[in-house]
N, C-alpha and C positions, 0 to 999 in steps of 0.2 A: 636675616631676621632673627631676633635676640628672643629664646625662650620665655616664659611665666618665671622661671627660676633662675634666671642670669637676671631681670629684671626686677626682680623683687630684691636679690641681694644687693646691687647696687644702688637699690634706692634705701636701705638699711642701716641703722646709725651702728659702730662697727659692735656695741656691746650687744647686739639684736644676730649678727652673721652666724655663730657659732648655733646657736641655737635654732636658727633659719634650715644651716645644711642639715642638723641632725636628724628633722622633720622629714627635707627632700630626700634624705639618703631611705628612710624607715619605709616613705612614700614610694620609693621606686622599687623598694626588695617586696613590700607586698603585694602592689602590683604586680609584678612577676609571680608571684603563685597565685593558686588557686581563688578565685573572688568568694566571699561567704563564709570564710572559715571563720571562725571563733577566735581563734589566736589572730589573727591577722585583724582583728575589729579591736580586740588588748592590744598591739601593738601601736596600733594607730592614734587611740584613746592615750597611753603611756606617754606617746610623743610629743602629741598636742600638751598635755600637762607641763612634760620637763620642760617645753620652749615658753608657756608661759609663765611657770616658775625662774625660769632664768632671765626673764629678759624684764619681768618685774622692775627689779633693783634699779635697772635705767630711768625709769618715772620717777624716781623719789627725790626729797629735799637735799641742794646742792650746800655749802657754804665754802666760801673761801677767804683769806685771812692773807694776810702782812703786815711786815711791821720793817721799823725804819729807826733808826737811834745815831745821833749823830753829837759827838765832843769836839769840843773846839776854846782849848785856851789862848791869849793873847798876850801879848808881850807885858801889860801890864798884871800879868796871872789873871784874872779874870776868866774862870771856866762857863763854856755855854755848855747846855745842853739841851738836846731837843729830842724827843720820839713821838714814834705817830705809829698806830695800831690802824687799820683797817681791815676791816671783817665785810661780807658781803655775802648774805643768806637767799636765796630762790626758792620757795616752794615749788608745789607738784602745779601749780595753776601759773606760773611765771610771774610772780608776784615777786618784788627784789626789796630787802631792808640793809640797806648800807649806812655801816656805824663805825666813826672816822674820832679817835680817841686822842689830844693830842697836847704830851705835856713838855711844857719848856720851864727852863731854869735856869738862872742867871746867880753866880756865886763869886763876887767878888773876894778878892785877897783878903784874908782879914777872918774871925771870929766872926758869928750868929748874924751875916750881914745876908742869906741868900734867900733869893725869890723865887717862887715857884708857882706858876698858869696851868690848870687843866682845864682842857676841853673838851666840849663831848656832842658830834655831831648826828643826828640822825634823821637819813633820807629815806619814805618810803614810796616807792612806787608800784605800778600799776601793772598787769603784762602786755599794755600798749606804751609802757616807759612814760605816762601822768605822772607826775608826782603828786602823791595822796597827800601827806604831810613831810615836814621840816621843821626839825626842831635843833636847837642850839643850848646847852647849858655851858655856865664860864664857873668855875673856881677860885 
């Protein structure tokens, strides 16, 4: 049979563990002395603090980002190119805005002849993954 603290840790997401043992370790030295003492009620108080100041930072807003850029000329010169940005934000409530950036261009051989597309997509959803809104701008 698996302790209260073998069981707690493994159910711990692992930025939470550090902070987990430093509580069970403060927990098991005070227990071991004297119960009532005054330092030993600060210790406890201290510990509780530092675990919820550290494990804080795991609830807060995530974002994450890439990007993608790709050249490609052809025998008749003709340069493409293409890149795409995407970004993808979560808040603390699991709410997701994914915004998908994406520009192409086409430049033929030759003087002032080139074209250029941006796009700009934006998905938001819900933290049951509804998509709230969808929007699309073109350039």
């Amino acid at each position: 049979m698996r302790s209260q603290t073998e069981l707690l840790l493994m159910s711990a997401s692992p930025s939470v563990i550090p902070a987990l043992c430093m509580v069970t370790t403060c927990h098991n030295h005070v227990a071991k002395q004297r119960k009532g003492n005054v330092m030993n009620k600060a210790l406890i108080l201290l510990s509780s603090i530092t675990a919820i100041a550290l494990t804080a930072p795991a609830f807060a807003a995530d974002t994450t980002s890439a990007s993608v850029k790709t050249e490609q000329t052809d025998a008749a010169g003709t340069t493409t190119t293409s890149a795409k940005d995407v970004k993808v934000k979560t808040d603390a409530s699991g709410n997701t805005t994914k915004t998908v950036k994406t520009k192409d261009s086409t430049d033929p051989k030759g003087l002032m002849n080139k074209k250029t597309s941006k796009t700009k997509e934006v998905t938001k959803t819900d933290s049951n993954g509804n998509v709230v809104s969808d929007t699309t701008e073109t350039k």
